[in-house]
C-alpha positions in Angstrom: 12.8 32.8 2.4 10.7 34.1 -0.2 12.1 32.3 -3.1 11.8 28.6 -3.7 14.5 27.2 -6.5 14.6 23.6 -8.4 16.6 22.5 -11.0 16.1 20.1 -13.9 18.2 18.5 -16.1 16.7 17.1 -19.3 17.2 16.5 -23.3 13.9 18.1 -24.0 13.8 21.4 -25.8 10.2 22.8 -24.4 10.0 25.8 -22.9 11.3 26.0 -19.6 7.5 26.5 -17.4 6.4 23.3 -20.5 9.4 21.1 -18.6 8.5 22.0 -15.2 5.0 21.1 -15.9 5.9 17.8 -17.6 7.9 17.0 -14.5 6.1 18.1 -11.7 3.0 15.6 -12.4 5.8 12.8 -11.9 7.2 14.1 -8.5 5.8 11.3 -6.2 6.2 8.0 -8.9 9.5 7.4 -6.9 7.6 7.0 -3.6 5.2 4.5 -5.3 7.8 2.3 -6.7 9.7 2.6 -3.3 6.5 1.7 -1.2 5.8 -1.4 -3.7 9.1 -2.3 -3.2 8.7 -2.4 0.6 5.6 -3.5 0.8 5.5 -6.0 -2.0 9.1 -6.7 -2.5 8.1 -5.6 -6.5 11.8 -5.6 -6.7 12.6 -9.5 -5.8 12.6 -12.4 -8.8 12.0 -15.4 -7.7 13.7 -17.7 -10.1 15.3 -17.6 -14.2 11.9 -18.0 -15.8 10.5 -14.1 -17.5 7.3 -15.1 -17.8 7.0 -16.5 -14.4 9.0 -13.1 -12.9 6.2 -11.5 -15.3 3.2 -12.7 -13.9 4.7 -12.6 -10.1 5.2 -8.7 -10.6 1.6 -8.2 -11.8 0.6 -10.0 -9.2 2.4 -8.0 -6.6 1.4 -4.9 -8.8 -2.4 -5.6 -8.6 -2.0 -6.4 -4.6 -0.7 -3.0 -4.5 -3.3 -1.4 -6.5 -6.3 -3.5 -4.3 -4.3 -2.4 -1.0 -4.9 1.5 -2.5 -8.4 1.0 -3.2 -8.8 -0.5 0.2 -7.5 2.5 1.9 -8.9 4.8 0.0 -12.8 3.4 0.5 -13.1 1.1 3.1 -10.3 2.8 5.5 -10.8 6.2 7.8 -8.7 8.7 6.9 -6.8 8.9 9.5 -5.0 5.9 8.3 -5.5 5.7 4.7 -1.9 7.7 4.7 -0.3 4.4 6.6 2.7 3.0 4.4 2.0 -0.8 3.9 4.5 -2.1 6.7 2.9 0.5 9.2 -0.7 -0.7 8.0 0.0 -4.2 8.3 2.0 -3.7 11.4 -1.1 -1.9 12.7 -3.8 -4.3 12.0 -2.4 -7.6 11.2 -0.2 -8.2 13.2 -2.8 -8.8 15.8 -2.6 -10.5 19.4 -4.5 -13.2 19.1 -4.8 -17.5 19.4 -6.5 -19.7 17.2 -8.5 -22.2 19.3 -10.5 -25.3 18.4 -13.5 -26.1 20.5 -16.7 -28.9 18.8 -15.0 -28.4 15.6 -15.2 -25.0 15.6 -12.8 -22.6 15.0 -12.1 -19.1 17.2 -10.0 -16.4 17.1 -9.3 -15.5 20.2 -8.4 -11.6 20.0 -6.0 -10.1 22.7 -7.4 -6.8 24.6 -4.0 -5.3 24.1 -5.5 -5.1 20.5 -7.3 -1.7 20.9 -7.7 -0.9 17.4 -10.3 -3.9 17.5 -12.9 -1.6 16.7 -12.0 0.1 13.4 -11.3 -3.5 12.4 -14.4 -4.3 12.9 -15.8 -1.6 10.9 -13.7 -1.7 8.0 -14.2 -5.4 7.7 -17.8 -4.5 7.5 -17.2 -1.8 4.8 -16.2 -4.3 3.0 -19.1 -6.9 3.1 -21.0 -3.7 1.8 -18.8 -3.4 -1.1 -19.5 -7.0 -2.0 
C-alpha cells in the first residue's frame, strides 16, 4: 500500500492541493461537536425559549472549553486524551461516603479508588493556578 486516496466533493473552484488544504485543517471539528455532544449533551434544548436554549449552549460550550484547558494544564498526559465520559467515569465517579461527625464534614474515600493520588495532585495544580 503505497498510495493513500481521499475524495472531496465541493462547490469551490480552487485548485485542487488549495481544497485539500482548506479541508484538511477541519478534519477533527466532527469529533469535537460529537464529544460536546456526549459530554455536554450540546445537542439537548431544554425548553421553547431561544434565548434561554442560547445561553444554556454557551454555557455547555464554555464547560467544554474549561474541561480542555483543565486537561491540557492541570492533567498528566497520559490522560489528557480521556473523552469526557471516560474522564469523569475515571475520577468522579469515586467510591466514597459523605460523613458528619462535630459538624464537620468528611469524605470518606474508598481504597478501591487507586487513582487517589493523581487526584490529589491535579487538585493541587489547580490551587497553583489560582
Amino acid at each position: 500500500f503505497l498510495w493513500e486516496y481521499q475524495a472531496l466533493v465541493t462547490n469551490m473552484e480552487d485548485a485542487g492541493d488549495e481544497i485539500w488544504r482548506f479541508y484538511n485543517h477541519r478534519a477533527c471539528m466532527e469529533n469535537y461537536i460529537k464529544e460536546s455532544k456526549t459530554g455536554f449533551g450540546s445537542n439537548q434544548v431544554s425548553g421553547d425559549a431561544f434565548y434561554a436554549n442560547a445561553a444554556d449552549l454557551w454555557l455547555k460550550m464554555m464547560a467544554y472549553n474549561v474541561y480542555l484547558l483543565f486537561t491540557q494544564e492541570v492533567c498528566p498526559s497520559v490522560y489528557s486524551k480521556f473523552t469526557v465520559s471516560r474522564f469523569r467515569r475515571v475520577f468522579f465517579e469515586i467510591p466514597a461516603v459523605l460523613t458528619t461527625h462535630a459538624r464537620r464534614w468528611k469524605l470518606k474515600i474508598d481504597n478501591k479508588f487507586t487513582r487517589f493520588s493523581i487526584w490529589m495532585k491535579m487538585l493541587q495544580k489547580v490551587h497553583q493556578l489560582e
